[in-house]
C-alpha positions in Angstrom: -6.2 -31.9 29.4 -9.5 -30.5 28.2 -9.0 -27.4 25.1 -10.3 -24.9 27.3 -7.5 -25.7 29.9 -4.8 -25.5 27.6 -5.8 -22.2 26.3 -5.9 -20.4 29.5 -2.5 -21.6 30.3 0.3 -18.7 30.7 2.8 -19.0 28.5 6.6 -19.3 29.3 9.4 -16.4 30.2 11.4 -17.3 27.3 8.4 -17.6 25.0 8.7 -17.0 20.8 5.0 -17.2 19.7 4.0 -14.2 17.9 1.8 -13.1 20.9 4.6 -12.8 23.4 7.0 -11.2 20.6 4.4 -8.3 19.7 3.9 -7.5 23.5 7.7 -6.8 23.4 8.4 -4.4 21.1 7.3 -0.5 22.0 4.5 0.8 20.5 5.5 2.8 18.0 4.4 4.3 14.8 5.7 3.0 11.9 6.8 5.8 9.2 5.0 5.6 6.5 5.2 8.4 3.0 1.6 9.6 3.1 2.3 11.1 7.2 2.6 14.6 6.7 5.8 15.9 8.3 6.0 18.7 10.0 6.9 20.7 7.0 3.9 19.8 5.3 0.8 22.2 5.8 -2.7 20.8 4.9 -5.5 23.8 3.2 -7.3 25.6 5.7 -10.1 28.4 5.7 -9.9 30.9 8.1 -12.0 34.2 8.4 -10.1 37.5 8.6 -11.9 41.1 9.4 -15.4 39.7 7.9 -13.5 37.9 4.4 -12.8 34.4 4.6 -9.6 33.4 3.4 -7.9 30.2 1.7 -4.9 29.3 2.3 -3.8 26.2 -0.2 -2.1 23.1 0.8 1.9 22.8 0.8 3.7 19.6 0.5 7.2 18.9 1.1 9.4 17.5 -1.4 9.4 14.0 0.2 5.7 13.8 0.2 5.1 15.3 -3.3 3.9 13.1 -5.9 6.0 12.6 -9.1 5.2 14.1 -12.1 5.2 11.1 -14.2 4.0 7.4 -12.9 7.7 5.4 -12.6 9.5 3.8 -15.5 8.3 0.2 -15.4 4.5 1.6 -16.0 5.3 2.4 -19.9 4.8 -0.2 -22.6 8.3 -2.0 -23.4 7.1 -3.8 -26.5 3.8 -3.1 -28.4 3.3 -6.1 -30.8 0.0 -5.2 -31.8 -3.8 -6.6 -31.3 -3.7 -9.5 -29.9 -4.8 -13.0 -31.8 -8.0 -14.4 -31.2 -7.6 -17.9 -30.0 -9.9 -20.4 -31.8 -9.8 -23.8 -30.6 -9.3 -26.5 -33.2 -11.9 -29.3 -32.7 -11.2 -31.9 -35.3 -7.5 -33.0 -36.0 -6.1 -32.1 -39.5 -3.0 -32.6 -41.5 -1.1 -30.3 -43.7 -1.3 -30.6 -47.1 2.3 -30.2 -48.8 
């Protein structure tokens, strides 16, 4: 059987390939942080009797960044600069 045969074939009822799984899940969006929800209100300008007006973005407390970056970003142990490596060319021995 030539290559292009075989890749036109149908595949079977009970099929697992990846192909075949995808097709059966819905479509549907996966939830992800940065999606506003529908408490969230993104900055608009309108204008009102001849004055334009701001109104500011409003985040939700879900989708509000921290204050601080998390924990593990802060230095646990600070020994210093860091040593220069020189590479040793010729063998030695110590002197006692």
């Amino acid at each position: 059987m030539s290559l292009n045969r075989y890749l036109h074939l149908p595949h079977a009822e009970a099929c697992d390939c990846s192909v075949c799984w995808s097709r059966r899940l819905p479509a549907s969006p996966a939830p992800c942080q940065s999606t506003p929800c529908d408490q969230c209100r993104p900055a608009s300008v309108a204008k009102v009797n001849g004055v334009w007006k701001a109104s500011p973005a409003f985040l939700c407390a879900k989708h509000t960044p921290p204050p601080r970056p998390p924990k593990y970003w802060n230095v646990i142990y600070d020994s210093g600069n860091p040593t220069p490596f020189v590479p040793v060319r010729e063998p030695f021995e110590l002197e006692s």
